[in-house]
C-alpha positions as a Python dict, from the first residue, in 0.01 Angstrom:
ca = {
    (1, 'X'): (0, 0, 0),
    (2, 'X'): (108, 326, -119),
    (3, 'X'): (86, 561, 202),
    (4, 'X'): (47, 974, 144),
    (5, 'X'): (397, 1002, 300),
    (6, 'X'): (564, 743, 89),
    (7, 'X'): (394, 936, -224),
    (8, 'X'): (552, 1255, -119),
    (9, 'X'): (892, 1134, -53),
    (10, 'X'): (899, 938, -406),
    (11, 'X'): (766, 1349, -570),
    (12, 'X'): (998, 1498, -379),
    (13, 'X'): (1315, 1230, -519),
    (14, 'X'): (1164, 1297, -853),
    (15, 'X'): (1223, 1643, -783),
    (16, 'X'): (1607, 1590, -700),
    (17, 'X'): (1665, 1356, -990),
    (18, 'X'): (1529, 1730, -1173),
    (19, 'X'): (1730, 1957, -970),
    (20, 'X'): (2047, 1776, -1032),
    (21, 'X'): (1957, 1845, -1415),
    (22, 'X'): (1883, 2206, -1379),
    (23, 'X'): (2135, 2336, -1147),
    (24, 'X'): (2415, 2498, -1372),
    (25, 'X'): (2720, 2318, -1213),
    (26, 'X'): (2566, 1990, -1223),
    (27, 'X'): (2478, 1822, -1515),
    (28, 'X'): (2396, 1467, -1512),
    (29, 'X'): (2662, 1200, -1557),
    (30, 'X'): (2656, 825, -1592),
    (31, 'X'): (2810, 789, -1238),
    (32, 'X'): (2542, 1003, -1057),
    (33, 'X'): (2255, 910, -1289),
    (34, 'X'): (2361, 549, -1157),
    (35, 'X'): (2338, 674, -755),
    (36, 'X'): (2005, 862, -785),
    (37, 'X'): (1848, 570, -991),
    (38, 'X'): (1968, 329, -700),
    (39, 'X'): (1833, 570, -465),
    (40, 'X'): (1504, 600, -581),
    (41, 'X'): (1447, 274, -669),
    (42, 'X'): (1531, 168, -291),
    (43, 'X'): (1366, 388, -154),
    (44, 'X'): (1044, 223, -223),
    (45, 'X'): (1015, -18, 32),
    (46, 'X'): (1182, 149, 309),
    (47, 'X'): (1024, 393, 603),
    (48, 'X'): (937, 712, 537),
    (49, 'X'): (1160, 847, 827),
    (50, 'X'): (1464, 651, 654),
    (51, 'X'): (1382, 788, 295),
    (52, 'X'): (1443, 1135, 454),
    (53, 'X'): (1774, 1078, 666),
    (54, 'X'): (1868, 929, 276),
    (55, 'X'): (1769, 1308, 111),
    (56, 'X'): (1989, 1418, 381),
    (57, 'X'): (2278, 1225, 284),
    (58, 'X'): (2145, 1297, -49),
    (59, 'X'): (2178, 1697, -85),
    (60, 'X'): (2547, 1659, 76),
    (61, 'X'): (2594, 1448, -228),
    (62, 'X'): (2477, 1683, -475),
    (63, 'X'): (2676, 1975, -337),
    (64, 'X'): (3028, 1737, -381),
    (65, 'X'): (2946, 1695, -799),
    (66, 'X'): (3121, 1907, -971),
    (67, 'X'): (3079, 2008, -1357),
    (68, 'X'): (3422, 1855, -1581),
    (69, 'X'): (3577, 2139, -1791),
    (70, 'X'): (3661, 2071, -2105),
    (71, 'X'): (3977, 2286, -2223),
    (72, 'X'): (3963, 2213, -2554),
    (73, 'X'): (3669, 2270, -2758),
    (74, 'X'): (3666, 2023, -2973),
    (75, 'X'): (3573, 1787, -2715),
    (76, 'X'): (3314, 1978, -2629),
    (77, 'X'): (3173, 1943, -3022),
    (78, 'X'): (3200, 1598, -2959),
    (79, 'X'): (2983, 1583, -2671),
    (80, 'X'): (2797, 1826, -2631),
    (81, 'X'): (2466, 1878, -2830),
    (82, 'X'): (2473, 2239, -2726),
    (83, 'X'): (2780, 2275, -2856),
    (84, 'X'): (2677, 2099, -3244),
    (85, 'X'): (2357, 2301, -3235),
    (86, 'X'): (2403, 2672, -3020),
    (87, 'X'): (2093, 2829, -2931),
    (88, 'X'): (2197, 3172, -2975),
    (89, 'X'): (2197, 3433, -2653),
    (90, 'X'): (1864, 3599, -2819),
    (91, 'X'): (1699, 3227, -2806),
    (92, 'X'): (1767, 3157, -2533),
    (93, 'X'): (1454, 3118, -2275),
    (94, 'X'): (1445, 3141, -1943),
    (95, 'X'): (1173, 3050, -1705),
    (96, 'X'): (1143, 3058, -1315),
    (97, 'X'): (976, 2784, -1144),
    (98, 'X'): (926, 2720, -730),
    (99, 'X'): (1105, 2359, -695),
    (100, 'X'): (883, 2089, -572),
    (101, 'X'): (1199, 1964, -332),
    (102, 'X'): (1249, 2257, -183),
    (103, 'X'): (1076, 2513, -277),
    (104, 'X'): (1376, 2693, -425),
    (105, 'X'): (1346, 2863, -769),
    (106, 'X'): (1587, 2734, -1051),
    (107, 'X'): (1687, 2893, -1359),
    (108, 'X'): (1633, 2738, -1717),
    (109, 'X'): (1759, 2813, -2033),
    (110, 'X'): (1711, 2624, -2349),
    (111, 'X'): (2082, 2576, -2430),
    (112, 'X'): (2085, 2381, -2106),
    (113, 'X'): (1812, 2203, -2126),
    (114, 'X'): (1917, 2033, -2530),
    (115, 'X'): (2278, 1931, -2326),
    (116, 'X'): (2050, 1789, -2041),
    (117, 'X'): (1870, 1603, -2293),
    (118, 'X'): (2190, 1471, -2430),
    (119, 'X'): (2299, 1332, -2122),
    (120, 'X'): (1992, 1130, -2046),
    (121, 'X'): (2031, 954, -2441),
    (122, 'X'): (2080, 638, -2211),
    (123, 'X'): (1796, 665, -1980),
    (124, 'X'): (1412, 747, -2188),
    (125, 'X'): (1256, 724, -1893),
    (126, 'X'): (1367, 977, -1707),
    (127, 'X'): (1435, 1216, -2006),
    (128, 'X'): (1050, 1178, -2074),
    (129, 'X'): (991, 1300, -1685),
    (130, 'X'): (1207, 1550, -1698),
    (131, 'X'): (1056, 1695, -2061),
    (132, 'X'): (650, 1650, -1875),
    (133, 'X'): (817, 1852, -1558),
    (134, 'X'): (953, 2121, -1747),
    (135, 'X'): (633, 2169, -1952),
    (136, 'X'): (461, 2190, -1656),
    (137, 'X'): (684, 2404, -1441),
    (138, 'X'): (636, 2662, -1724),
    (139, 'X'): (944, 2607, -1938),
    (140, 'X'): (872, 2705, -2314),
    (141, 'X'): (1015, 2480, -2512),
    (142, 'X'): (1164, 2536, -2891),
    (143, 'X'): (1250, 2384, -3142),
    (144, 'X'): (1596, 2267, -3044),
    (145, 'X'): (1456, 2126, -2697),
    (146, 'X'): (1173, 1945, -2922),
    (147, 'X'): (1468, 1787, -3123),
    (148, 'X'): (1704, 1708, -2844),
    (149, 'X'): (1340, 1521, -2718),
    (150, 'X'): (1264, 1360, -3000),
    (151, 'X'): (1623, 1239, -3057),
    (152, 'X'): (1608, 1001, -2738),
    (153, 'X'): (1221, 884, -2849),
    (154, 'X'): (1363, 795, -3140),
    (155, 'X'): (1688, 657, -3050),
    (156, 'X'): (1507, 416, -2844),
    (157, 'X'): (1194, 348, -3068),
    (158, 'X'): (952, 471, -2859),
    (159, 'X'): (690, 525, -3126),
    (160, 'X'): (378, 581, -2895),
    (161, 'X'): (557, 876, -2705),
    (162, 'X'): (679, 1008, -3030),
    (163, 'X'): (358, 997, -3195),
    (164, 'X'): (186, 1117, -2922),
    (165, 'X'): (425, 1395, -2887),
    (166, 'X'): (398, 1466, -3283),
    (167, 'X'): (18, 1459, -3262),
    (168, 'X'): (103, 1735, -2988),
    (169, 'X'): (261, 1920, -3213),
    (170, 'X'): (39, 1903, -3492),
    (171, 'X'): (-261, 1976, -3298),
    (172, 'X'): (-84, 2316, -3194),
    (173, 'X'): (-74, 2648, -3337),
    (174, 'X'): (261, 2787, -3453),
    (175, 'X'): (203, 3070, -3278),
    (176, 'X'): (172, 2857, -2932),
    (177, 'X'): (474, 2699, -3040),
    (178, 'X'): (698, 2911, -3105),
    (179, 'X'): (812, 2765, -3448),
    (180, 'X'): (721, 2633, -3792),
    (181, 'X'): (729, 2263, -3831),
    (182, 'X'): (954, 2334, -4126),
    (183, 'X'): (1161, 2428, -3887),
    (184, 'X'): (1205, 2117, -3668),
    (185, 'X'): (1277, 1913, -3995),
    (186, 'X'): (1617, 2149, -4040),
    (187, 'X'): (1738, 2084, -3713),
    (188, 'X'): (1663, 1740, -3763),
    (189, 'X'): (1829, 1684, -4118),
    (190, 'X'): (2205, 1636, -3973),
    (191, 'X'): (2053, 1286, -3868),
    (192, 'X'): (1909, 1117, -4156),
    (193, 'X'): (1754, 828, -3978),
    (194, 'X'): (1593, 1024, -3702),
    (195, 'X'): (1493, 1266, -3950),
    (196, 'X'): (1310, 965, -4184),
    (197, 'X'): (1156, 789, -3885),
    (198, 'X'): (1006, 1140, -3756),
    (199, 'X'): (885, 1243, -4118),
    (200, 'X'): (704, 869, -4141),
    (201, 'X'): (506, 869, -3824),
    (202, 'X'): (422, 1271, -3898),
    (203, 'X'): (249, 1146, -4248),
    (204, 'X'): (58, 876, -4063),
    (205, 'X'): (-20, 1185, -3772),
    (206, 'X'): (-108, 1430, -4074),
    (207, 'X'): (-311, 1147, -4252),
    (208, 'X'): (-495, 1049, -3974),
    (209, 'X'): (-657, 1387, -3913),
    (210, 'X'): (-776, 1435, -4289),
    (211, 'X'): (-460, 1664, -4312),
    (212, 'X'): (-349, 1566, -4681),
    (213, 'X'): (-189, 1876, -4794),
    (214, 'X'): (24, 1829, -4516),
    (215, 'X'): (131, 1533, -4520),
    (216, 'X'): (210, 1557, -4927),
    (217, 'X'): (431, 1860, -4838),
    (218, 'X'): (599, 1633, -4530),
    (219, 'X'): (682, 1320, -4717),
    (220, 'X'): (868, 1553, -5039),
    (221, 'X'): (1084, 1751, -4756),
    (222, 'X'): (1293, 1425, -4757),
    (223, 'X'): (1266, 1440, -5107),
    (224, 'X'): (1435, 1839, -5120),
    (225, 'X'): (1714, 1682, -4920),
    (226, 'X'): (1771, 1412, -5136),
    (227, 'X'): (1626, 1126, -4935),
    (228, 'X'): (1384, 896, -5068),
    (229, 'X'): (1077, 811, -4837),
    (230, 'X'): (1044, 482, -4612),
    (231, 'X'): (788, 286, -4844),
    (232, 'X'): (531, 228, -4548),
    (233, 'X'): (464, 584, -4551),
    (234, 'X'): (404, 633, -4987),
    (235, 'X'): (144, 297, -4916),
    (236, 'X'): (-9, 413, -4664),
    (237, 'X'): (-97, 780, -4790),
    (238, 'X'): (-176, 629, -5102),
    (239, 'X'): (-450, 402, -4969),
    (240, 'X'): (-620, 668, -4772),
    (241, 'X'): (-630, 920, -5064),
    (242, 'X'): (-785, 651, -5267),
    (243, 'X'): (-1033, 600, -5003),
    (244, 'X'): (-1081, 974, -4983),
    (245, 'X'): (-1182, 971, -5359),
    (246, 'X'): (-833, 1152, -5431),
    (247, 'X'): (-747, 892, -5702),
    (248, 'X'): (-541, 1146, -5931),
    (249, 'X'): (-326, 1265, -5627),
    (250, 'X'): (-266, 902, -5521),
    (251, 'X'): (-154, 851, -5910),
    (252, 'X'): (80, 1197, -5946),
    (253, 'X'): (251, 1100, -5595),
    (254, 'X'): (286, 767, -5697),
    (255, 'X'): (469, 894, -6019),
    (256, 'X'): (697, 1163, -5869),
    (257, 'X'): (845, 937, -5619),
    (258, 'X'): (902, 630, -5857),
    (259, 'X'): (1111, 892, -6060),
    (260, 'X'): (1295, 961, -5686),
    (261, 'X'): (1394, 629, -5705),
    (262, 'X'): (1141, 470, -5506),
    (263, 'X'): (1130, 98, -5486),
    (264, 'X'): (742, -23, -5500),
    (265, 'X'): (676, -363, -5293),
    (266, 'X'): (320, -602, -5388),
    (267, 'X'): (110, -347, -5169),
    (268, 'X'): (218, -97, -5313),
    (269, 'X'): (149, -237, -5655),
    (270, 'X'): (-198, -307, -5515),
    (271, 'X'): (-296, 0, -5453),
    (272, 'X'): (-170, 138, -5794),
    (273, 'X'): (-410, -129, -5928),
    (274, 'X'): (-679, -42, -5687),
    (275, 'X'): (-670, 318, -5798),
    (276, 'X'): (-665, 240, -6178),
    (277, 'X'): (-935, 29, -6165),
    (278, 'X'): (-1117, 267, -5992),
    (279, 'X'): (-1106, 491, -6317),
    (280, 'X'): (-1142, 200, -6519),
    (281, 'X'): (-828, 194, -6668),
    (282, 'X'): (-772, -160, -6702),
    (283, 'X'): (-476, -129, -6985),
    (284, 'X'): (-258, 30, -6744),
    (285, 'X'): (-356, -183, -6497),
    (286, 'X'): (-238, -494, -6702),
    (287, 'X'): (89, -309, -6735),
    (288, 'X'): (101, -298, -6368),
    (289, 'X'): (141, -681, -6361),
    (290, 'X'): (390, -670, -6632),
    (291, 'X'): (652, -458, -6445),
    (292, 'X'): (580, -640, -6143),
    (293, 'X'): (733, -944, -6312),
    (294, 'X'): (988, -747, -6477),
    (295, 'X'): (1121, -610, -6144),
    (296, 'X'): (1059, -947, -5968),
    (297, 'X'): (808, -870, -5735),
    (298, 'X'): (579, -1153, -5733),
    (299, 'X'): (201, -1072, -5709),
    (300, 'X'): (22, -1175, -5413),
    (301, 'X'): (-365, -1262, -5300),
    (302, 'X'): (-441, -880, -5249),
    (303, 'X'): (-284, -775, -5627),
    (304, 'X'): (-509, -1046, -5803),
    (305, 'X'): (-829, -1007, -5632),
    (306, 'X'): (-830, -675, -5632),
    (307, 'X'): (-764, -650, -6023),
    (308, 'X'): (-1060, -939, -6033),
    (309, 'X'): (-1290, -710, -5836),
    (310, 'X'): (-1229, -427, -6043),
    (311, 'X'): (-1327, -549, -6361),
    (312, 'X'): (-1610, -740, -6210),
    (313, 'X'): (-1730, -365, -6074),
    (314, 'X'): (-1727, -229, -6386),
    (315, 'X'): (-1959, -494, -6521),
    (316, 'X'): (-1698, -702, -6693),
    (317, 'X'): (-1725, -988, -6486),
    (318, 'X'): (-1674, -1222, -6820),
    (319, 'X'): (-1291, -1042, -6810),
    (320, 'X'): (-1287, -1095, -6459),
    (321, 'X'): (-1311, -1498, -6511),
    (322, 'X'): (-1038, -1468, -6731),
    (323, 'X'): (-806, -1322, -6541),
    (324, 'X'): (-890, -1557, -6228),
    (325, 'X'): (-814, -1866, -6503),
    (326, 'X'): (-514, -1663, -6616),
    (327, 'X'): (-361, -1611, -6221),
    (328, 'X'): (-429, -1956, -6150),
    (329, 'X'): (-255, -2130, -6463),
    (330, 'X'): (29, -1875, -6373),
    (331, 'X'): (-4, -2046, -6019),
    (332, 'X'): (-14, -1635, -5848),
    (333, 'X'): (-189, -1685, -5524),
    (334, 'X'): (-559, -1666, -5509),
    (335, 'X'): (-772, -1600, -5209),
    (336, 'X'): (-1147, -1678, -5161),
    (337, 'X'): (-1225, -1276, -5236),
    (338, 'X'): (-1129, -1334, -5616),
    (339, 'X'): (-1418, -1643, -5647),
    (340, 'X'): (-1660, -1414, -5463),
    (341, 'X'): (-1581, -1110, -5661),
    (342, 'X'): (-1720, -1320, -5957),
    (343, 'X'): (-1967, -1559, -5905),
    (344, 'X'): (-2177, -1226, -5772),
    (345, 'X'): (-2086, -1075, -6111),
    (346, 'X'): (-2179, -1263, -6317),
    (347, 'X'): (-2511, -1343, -6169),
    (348, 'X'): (-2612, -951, -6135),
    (349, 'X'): (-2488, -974, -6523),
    (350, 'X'): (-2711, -1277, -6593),
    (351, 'X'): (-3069, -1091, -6382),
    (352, 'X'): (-2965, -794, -6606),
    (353, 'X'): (-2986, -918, -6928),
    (354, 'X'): (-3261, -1180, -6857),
    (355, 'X'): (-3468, -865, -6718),
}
């Protein structure tokens, strides 16, 4: 059982584990990230009245660390985030907040806080509490704290915090946050992988809330720098254009990043058959399957049926038979969709003309 004191001893270690972040001559190191982890975590099944002679030894801890000096400053470029990316003096932000420990007040700046982030690369967890403190203590955050963030998330694949914190974002006004998303991607762009893995969950965010424009202009910023697009994310904005009835966008994105060098897989060759056979065009969807055996990508149950279904749509369920003969003397894989795109063809073909 949890008691009220035990809860307000744990806040209150939470609140050192942030103090030792903010205060300007100690920044966090592996050696006292180690003691304050083995701190807190023991301190959860011990007496209240021990938990405080422990802050006690605690504080006189703190007040030993000292900050390392670097004398040259190329180690510092090495490792120092703050360092690789300066927030200039006129960025800077600084915010007062009344410490939950103590009740002291501690001054932030946003240079600080991207090195702060740097140091806790190795532990999410408590770079995630320390962002959610900050936020709530008042702190503004930029755009280089949001990318020293979002660097951790994604450096440990923590895909529901970063999607939760791009749907944050997104759901924001740039005047409440202090930057243009544009923005963001720039400071991300020295790291092409987090800057790839950020761009693919922001089309699925941008998707997701009917934000298509958006998403279109997201997915070609890797294009401007030369990057071609994680396939996942072409496929799935595709398929929810075409859903949307934006068949002709699905088609011009679809052509403008096969010239990028995009490699199609079999769903994305679906959906490019999908979306022609949604306009009928049944030629160029019979091309589809020829460069899919060109480039060796095998069709699958999805690329056959839905070709089946399409002609068998457009009342051409006669073609649609053919093709299901052709597929299976080709041995492609068939499902049970193809046989039931057909037989209901061809007897809504059979009432028509016998009515």
């Amino acid at each position: 059982m949890v008691t009220p004191c035990s809860y307000v001893a744990r806040t209150q270690l939470l609140g050192f584990k942030l103090l030792l972040l903010h205060k300007p001559q100690t920044l966090p190191t592996t050696e006292n990230l180690a003691y304050f982890n083995g701190f807190f975590s023991a301190s959860r099944s011990v007496p209240y009245t021990e938990i405080l002679s422990r802050l006690i030894s605690f504080r006189k801890f703190i007040t030993r660390i000292q900050l390392t000096r670097f004398n040259s400053s190329s180690a510092i470029a090495q490792l120092s985030p703050a360092a690789q990316y300066p927030v200039s003096e006129e960025q800077a932000i600084y915010t007062y907040r009344k410490d939950c420990a103590d009740g002291r007040f501690i001054d932030l700046n946003a240079s600080r806080v991207v090195e702060s982030f740097y140091n806790l690369k190795n532990d999410p967890n408590l770079a995630c509490s320390f962002f959610t403190q900050l936020k709530e203590s008042g702190f503004q955050h930029n755009v280089d704290t949001y990318a020293a963030f979002i660097r951790v998330l994604c450096r440990w694949r923590l895909d529901r915090k970063l999607q939760s914190l791009l749907s944050e974002i997104v759901g924001s006004k740039e005047s409440d946050l202090g930057f243009d998303i544009t923005a963001l991607f720039e400071v991300l762009c020295v790291n092409s992988g987090v800057l790839i893995w950020v761009l693919d969950m922001l089309v699925k965010e941008y998707v997701s809330v009917g934000m298509f424009d958006e998403a279109i202009d997201a997915l070609f910023q890797l294009k401007r720098r030369g990057f071609v697009p994680r396939i996942m994310s072409c496929n799935f904005l595709m398929n929810r254009l075409i859903e949307h009835g934006k068949v002709d966008i699905a088609l011009a994105i679809y052509g403008h990043l096969k010239m990028s060098g995009l490699n199609p897989n079999d769903y994305t060759y679906g959906i490019l058959l999908k979306t022609l056979c949604r306009k009928g065009n049944f030629e160029e969807a019979r091309d589809v399957f020829r460069e899919m055996v060109e480039v060796g990508v095998n069709p699958n149950a999805f690329t056959c049926s839905t070709y089946i279904e399409g002609l068998c749509s457009h009342k051409r369920s006669d073609l649609g038979y053919e093709a299901l003969r052709a597929f299976r003397a080709a041995k492609w894989p068939i499902d049970t969709f193809a046989y039931t795109a057909v037989i209901p063809g061809f007897c809504s073909e059979m009432m028509r003309l016998s009515g």
